[in-house]
N, C-alpha and C positions, 0 to 999 in steps of 0.2 A: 352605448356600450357601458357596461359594468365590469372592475377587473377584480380580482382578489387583492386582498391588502399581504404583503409578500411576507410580510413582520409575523408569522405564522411558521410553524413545522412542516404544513404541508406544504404552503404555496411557494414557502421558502426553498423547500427540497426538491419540488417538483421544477422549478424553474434553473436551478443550480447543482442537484445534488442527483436529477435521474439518467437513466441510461441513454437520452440525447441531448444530454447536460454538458460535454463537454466543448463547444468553440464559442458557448455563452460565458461558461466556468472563465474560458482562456483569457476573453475579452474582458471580462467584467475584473479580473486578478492581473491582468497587464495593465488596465487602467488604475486602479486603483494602490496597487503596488508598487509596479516599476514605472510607472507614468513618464518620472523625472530618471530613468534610468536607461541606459544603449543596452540591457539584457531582457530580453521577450522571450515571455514565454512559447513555447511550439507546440509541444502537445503534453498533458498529464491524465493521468488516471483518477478518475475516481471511485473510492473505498467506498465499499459496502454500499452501491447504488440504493437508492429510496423507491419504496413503490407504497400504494397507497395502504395506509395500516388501519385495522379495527382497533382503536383507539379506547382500549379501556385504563381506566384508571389515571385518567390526564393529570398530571402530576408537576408538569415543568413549563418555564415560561422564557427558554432558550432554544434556541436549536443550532447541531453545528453540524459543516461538511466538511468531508476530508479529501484533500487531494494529492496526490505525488506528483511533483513535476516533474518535466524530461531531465532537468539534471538533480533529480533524488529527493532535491528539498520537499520537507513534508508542510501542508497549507491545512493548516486548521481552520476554516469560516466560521464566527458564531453570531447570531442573530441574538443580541440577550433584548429582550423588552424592558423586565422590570432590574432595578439595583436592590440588592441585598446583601446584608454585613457579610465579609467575605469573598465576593464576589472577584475581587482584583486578583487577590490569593488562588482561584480555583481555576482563573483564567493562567497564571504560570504555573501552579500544580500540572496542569493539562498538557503545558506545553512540553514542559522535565520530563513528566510522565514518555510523551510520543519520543524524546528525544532518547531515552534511556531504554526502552523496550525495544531499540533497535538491535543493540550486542544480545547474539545469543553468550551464554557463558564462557569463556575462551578465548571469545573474539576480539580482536585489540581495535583499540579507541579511533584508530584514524580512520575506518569505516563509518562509523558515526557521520548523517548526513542534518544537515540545515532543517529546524522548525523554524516556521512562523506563524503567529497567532494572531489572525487576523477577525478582531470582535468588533461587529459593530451594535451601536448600542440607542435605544429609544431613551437616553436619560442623559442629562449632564453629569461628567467625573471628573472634568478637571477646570474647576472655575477660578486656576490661574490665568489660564488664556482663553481667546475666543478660535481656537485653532478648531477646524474640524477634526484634522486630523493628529493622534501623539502616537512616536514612532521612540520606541525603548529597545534598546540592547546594553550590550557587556561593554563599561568604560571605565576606564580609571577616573575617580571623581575630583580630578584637583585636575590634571594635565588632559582630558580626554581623549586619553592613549584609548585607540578601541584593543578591547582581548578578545574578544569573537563574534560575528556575526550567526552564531550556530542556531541562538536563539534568540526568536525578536517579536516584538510585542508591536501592535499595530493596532489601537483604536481609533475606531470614524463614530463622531459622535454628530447622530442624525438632528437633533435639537438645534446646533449651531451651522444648520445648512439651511437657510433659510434665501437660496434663490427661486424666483419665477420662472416661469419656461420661458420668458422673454428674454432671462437674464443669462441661460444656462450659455458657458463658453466653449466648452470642449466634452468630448467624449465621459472623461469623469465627473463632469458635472452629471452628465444625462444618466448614468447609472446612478448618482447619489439621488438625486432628484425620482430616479422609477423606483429605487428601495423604501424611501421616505412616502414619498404620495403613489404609489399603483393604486392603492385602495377607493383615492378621492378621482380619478382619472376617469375621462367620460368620452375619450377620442384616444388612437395613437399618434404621436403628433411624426407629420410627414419628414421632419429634416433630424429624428434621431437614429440612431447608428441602428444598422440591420436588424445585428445582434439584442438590441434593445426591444427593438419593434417585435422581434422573434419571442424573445420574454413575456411581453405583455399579450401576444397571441395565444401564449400556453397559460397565461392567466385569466385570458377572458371567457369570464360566467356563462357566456352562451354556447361553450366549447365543455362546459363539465357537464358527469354524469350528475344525476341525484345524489348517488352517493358524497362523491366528491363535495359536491356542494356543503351537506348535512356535517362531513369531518371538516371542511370550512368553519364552518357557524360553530361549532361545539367547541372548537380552537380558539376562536374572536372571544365566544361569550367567557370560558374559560379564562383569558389573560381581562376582560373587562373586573370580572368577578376578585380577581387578583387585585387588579391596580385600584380597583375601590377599594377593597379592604384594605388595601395599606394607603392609603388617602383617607382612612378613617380611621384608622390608628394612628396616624399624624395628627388628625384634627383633633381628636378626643385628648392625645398625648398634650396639645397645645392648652387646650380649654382645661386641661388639669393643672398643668405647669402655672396659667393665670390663676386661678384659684386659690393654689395651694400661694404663690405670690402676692394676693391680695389678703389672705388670711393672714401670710405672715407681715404684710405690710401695714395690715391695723394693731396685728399685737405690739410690732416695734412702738407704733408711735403710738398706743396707750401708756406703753413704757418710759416713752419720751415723752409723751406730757405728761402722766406723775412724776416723773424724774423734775420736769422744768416747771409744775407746781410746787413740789416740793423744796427746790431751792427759791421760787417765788416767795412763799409763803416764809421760806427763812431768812429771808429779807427784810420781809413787812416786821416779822417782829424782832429785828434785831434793829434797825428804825425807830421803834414803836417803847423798845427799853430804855433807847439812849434818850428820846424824848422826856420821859418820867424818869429821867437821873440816874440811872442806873450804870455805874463804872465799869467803861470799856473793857477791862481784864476780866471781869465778872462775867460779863456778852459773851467774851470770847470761850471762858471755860463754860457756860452752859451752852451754847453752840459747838463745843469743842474744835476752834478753828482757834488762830492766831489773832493777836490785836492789830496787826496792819492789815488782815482782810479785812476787818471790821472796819478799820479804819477807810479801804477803799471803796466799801460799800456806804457808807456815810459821805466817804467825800463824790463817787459817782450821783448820789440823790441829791446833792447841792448842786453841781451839775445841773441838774434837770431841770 
């Protein structure tokens, strides 16, 4: 068996985001959100169902789903592969955005219902900890009085999930584990959740059309074509950064050995006067230094 890699717009939306998307949607955001919490999800809607698109113009290397829950709160999903300057900024732009285009004009504030923005991501963002998960909202930043949970920030970063199917413990393991590897997957493995097993049956290769397949491939090559070119504007950036460091590191120390010939050599001949008689106050005004450097240069060469 062959399955699609889910880290795509289609495979992703197709599994999560189409019109028999929703008791995958429920399981996969009850596990991954409320896991540790007595509130479950029951039923949500999802916005602007996905169907399969002629894909011109492939442009983006994200995708997101939207969901309303039974109790209002709005679920923003995003799949980002690659990181790019801005990226944190665009993810709570997003969120403000869904939370503010709820009041029509007139409307008073206490209608306003719960976002959360739930991104997961093919890159490491926060290499203060090894946490898969970081979970943001409104706090007072000295007492961590909370002011509202209305909006809240949620990333699973797929890099720092590194269990084996052997290792996998519970229900949210098995969804981190089919988001991260569907693509590498060559069986459905018999002791994961329905809902899981149901996922990877909407993703396996031998169940898509030609089409489908074709907006697959053009998807993959599209984010390969991405993530090299910025692996190679890193590389080149790097091999510059040496360069231009080595360049400047020979001009320094050209500068530092004529600098430290130059007091060498005014050495030898301030040495070389007092030898043939020449009075130390004399040294020192054509050297234009003092008579006790002169004098410590003389007594360092006895020294020696």
């Amino acid at each position: 068996m062959q399955f699609l890699n889910i880290k795509t717009d289609f495979a992703f939306k197709k599994v999560f985001g189409s019109k028999d998307s929703r008791d995958r949607l429920i399981s996969f955001l009850n596990h991954l959100i409320y896991s540790d919490s007595a509130k479950k999800i029951k039923d949500l809607t999802i916005v602007d169902p996905y169907n399969l698109p002629m894909l011109k113009g492939v442009k983006d290397t994200y995708v997101d789903v939207k969901a309303v829950l039974d109790d209002d709160t709005t679920v923003i999903i995003e799949m980002q592969i690659l990181n790019h300057p801005g990226f944190e900024k665009r993810v709570l732009y997003n969120a403000a955005k869904n939370y503010s285009l709820q009041l029509k004009k007139g409307e008073d504030y206490h209608l306003l219902n719960p976002v959360i923005a739930l991104s997961i991501v093919d890159f490491e963002m926060f290499e203060e900890h090894d946490n898969v998960f970081s979970h943001f909202k409104l706090i007072e930043k000295e007492q961590f009085i909370n002011y509202s949970d209305d909006i809240e920030l949620i990333f699973v970063e797929l890099p720092k999930f590194n269990k084996t199917l052997d290792e996998l413990e519970n229900i949210k393991d098995q969804w981190l584990y089919f988001v991260k590897n569907s693509g590498s997957l060559e069986f459905i493995p018999k002791d994961f959740n329905s809902d899981i097993q149901g996922a990877l049956e909407v993703v396996n290769e031998a169940s898509m059309t030609i089409e489908e397949l074709e907006v697959q491939h053009k998807r993959q090559e599209f984010i390969y074509i991405q993530r090299t070119s910025l692996e190679l504007a890193k590389t080149q950036g790097l091999k510059q950064g040496i360069k231009q460091g080595i360049e400047q590191g020979i001009e320094q120390g050209l500068e530092q050995g004529l600098e430290q010939g130059l007091e060498e050599g005014k050495k030898v001949g301030i040495i070389g006067m007092f030898k043939m008689g020449v009075d130390v106050e004399k040294i020192a005004d054509y050297f234009k230094i003092t008579v006790d450097e002169i004098n410590a240069i003389l007594e360092n060469k006895k020294d020696k």
